[in-house]
C-alpha positions in Angstrom: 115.2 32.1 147.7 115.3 35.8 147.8 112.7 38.2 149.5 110.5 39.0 146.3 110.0 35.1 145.3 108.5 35.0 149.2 106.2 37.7 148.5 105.1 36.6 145.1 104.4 32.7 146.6 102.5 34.1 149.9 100.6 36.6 147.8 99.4 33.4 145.2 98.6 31.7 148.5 96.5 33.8 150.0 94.9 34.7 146.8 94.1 31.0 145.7 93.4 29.9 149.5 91.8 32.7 151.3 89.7 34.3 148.2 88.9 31.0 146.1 89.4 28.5 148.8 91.7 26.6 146.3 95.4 24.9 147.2 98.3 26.3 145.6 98.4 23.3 143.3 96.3 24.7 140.8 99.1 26.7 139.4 100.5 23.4 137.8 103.5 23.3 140.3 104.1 19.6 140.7 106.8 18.7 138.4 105.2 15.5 136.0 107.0 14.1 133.0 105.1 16.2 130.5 105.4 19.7 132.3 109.5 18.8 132.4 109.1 18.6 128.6 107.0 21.8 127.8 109.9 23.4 130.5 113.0 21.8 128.5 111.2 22.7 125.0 110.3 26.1 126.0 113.9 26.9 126.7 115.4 25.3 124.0 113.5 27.6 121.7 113.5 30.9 123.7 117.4 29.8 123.5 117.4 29.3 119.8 115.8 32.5 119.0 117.7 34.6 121.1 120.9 33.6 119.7 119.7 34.0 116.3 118.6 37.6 117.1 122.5 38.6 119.2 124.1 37.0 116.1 122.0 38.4 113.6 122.1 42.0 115.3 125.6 42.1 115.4 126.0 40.9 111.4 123.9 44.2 110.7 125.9 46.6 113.5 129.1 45.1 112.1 130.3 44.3 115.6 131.6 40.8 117.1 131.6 38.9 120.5 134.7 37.8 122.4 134.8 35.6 125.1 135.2 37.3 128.7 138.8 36.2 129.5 138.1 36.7 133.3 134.8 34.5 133.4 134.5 31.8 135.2 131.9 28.7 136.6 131.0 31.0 140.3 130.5 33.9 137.9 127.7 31.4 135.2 126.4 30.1 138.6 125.7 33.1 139.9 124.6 35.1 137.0 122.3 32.5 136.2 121.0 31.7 139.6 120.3 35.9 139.6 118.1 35.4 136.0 116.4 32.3 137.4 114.8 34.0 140.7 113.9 36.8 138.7 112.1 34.6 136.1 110.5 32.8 138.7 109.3 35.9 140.6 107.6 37.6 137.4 105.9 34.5 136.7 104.6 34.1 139.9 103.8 37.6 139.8 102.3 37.7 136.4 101.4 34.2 135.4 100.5 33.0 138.8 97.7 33.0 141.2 96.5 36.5 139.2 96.5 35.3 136.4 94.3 32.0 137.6 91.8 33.9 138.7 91.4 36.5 135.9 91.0 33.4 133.5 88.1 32.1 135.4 86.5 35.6 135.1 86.6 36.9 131.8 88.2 33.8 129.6 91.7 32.7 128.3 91.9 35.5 125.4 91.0 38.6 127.8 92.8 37.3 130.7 96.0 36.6 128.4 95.7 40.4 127.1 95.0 42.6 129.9 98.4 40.4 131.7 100.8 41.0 129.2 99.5 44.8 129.0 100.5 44.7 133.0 103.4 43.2 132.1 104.5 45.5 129.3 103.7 48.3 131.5 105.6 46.7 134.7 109.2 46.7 132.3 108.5 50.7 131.8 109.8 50.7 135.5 111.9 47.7 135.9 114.1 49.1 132.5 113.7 52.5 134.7 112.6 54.7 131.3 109.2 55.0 132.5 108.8 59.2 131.7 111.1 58.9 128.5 110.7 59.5 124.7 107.4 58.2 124.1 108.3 55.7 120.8 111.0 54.3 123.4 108.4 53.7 125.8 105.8 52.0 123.1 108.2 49.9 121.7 109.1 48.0 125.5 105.5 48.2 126.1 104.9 45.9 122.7 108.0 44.0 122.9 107.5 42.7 126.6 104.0 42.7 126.4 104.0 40.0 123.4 105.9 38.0 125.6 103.7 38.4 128.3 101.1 37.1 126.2 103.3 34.3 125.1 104.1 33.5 128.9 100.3 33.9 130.1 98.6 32.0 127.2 101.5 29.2 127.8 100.4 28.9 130.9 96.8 28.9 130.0 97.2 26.2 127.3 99.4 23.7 129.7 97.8 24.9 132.8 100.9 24.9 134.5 103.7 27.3 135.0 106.4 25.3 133.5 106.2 25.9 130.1 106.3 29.8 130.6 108.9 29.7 132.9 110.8 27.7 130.1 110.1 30.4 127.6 111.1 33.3 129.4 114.0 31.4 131.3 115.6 30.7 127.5 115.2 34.0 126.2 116.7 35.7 129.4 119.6 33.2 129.9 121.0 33.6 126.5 120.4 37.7 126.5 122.0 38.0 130.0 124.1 35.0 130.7 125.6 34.3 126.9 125.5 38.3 125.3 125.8 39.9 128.4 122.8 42.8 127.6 121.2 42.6 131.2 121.4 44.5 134.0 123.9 42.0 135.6 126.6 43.8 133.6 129.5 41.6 131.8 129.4 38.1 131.9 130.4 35.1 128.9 130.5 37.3 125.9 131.7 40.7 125.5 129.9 42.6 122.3 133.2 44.4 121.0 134.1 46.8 117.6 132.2 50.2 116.9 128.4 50.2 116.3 126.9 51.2 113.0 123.6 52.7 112.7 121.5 50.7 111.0 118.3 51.0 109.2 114.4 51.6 110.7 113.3 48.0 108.2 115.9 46.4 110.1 114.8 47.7 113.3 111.3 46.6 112.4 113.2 42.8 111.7 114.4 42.4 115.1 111.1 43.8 116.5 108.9 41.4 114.7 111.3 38.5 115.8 110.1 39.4 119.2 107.0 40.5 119.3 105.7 38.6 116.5 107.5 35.6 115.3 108.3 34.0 118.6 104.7 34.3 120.3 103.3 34.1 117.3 104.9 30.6 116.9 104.1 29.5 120.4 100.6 30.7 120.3 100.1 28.6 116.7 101.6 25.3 118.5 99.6 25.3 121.7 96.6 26.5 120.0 97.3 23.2 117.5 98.0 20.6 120.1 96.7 21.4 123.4 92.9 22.7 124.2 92.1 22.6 127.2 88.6 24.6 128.4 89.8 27.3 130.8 88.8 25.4 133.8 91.0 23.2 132.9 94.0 25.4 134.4 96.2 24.2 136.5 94.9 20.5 136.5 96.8 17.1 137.0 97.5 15.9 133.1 
């Protein structure tokens, strides 16, 4: 476990223990066969989607993928051992005890939009273009911050952490792991072929994929099946 998932887990304790007197618990953390579901089914979506948009994107760039002849298991291990504390440290971060107690004061909806705005603001510095062309800058902020919302009313819905740990674990397996666009550099496929510039409606494709298809879909299905009152985060289904 690396030094930022310590932080991230002492700051939700002493949040949740020393400000609302409540156990770490009430983040949903022990595992229960329906939370392994939500995880599994969360991934296996994120998954889906992200493939579709790599495969899609390089159809319209007119590129391909080739396998990394020099990749091996250590290399998959590690790579995705690298995207799974990172995953687990933003939701901590963002979906955690923070997020807990902003729910309890202003209500799923607000609480859900003012974390993925901190979220879509936090990726201006971790993608380090915080300062740079200003529609560059907007269009991170909506990207990240849809699935920010997707993450936070996830776990609002299931009140538990599983299900957005599954969602954002799917999408950034397959984007860093499979397609090799994170900042872990080359790993099982290798994007290869010249890049053609493509079109602003087919920018505005990809974008909606992201920002609004995919939490757009989540947020129909939880709001369909599960309802719980927001007290009901981070209870024992």
């Amino acid at each position: 476990m690396n030094a930022g998932l310590l932080v991230a887990l002492l700051v939700s304790w002493v949040l949740l223990r020393r400000v609302m007197h409540e156990p770490l618990s009430v983040l949903g953390l022990a595992p229960t066969r329906r939370r392994m579901k939500e995880l599994f089914a969360g991934m296996l979506f994120m998954a889906v989607l992200a493939v579709i948009n790599f495969t899609w994107q390089a159809h319209f760039k007119q590129i391909g993928y080739q396998r990394n002849p020099d990749y091996g298991l250590g290399q998959a291990l590690g790579g995705s051992l690298w995207v799974l504390q990172g995953v687990l440290f933003e939701e901590l971060l963002f979906r955690g005890a923070l997020l807990w107690l902003l729910i309890r004061k202003l209500g799923v909806v607000k609480a859900c939009l003012l974390s993925s705005l901190v979220f879509g603001v936090y990726h201006w510095f971790s993608y380090d273009i915080f300062g740079s062309r200003l529609v560059l800058m907007t269009y991170i902020l909506l990207v990240t911050g849809a699935g920010g919302w997707m993450f936070a009313f996830a776990f609002a819905k299931t009140g538990s952490l599983y299900a957005p740990i599954g969602l954002h674990l799917g999408w950034n397996l397959v984007t860093a792991v499979v397609f090799s666009a994170g900042p872990i550099g080359d790993q099982w496929w290798l994007p290869h072929g010249e890049e053609v510039e493509w079109s602003g409606w087919v920018t505005l494709l990809f974008f909606s994929l992201q920002a609004i298809v995919a939490p757009g879909l989540v947020t129909w299905h939880l709001q369909r099946t599960r309802r719980p009152a927001p007290e009901a985060v981070g209870s024992t289904p």
